[in-house]
C-alpha positions in Angstrom: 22.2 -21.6 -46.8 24.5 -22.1 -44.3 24.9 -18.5 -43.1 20.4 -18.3 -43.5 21.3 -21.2 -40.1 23.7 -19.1 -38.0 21.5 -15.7 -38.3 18.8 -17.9 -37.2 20.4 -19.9 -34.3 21.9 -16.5 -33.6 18.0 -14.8 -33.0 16.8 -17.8 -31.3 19.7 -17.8 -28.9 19.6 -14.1 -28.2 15.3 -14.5 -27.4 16.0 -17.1 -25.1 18.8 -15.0 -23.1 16.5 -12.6 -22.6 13.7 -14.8 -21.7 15.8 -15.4 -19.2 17.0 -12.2 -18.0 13.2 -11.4 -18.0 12.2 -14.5 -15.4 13.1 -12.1 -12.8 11.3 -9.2 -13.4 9.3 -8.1 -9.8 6.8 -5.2 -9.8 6.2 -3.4 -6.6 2.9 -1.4 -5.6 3.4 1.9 -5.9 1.8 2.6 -2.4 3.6 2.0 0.6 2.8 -0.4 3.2 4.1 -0.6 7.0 6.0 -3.2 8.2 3.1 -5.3 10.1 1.5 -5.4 6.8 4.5 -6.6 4.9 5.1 -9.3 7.9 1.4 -10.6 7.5 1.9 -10.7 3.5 5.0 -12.7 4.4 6.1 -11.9 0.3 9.0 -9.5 -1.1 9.3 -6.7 0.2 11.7 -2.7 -0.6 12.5 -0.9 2.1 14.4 2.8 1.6 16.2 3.8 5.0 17.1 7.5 5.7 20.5 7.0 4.0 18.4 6.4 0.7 19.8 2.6 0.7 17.5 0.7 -0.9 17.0 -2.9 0.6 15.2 -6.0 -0.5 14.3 -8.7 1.7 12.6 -11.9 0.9 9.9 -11.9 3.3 9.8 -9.3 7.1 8.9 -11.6 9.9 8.7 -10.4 13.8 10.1 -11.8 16.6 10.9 -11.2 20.0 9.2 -7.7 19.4 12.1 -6.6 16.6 11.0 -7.0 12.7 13.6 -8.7 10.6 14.0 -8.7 7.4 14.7 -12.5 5.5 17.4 -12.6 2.6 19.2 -15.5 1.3 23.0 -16.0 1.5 24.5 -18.8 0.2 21.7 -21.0 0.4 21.0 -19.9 3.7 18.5 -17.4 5.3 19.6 -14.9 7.1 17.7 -12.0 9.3 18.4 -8.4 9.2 17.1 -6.6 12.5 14.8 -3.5 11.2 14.8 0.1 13.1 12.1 1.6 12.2 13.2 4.9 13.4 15.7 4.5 9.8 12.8 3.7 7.7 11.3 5.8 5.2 9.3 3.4 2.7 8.0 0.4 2.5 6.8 -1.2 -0.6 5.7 -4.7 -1.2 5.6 -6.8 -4.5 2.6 -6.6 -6.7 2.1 -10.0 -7.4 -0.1 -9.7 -10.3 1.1 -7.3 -12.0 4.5 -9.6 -11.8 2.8 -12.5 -13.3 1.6 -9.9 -15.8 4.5 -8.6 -16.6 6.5 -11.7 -17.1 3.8 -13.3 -19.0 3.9 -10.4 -21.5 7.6 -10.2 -21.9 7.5 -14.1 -22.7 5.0 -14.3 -24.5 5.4 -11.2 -26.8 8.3 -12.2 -28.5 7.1 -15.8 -29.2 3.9 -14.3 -30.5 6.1 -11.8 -32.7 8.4 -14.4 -33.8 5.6 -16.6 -35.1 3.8 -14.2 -36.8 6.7 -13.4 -38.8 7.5 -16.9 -39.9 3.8 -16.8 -41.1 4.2 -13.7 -43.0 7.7 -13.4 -44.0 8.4 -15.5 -46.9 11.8 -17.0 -46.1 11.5 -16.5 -42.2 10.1 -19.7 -41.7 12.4 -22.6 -40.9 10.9 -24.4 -43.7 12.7 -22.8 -46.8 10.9 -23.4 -50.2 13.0 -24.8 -52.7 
């Protein structure tokens, strides 16, 4: 009886890790953008350089005629100047396909997990006697 707990607490545990993990998940649109359109988005944006580093950056914003791009440090934001000479894509977050994509990776376990304590005998957390 005791051990029928721990595999169970065990299951739980592991789902809600990777309900977790999950909470993150960003989707990016497959088409690139340029960097005036990812400043007036003002949402999460990928740029690849010419090196092939990949960089993400919060939001781009433009000031003094330089684009920046906005990440957080330590609680604090911080702006990386942009040349777009270096620049070789620009990709921007696909917002609903995010909230898509996070609602089915939640919501998909949950849905399997309660299905099979309705059709597993045993599964359930009431045991019959």
């Amino acid at each position: 009886m005791r051990k029928n707990h721990k595999k169970r607490f065990k299951s739980i545990t592991i789902l809600l890790a990777l309900l977790v993990l999950f909470q993150g998940c960003v989707v990016y649109h497959k088409t690139p953008t340029t960097l005036e359109q990812a400043r007036q988005e003002h949402i999460k944006t990928k740029i690849t350089n010419t090196d092939n580093e990949t960089m993400t950056y919060k939001y781009i914003t433009y000031e003094e005629g330089t684009f920046y791009g906005v990440t957080t440090r330590y609680g604090k934001e911080v702006k990386k100047p942009l040349n777009d000479e270096d620049i070789v894509r620009i990709i921007t977050k696909n917002k609903s396909a995010s909230t898509w994509v996070t609602v089915t990776v939640i919501a998909g376990p949950i849905i399997a997990l309660i299905i099979a304590m309705i059709a597993v005998p045993g599964f359930g957390l009431a045991s019959a006697p």
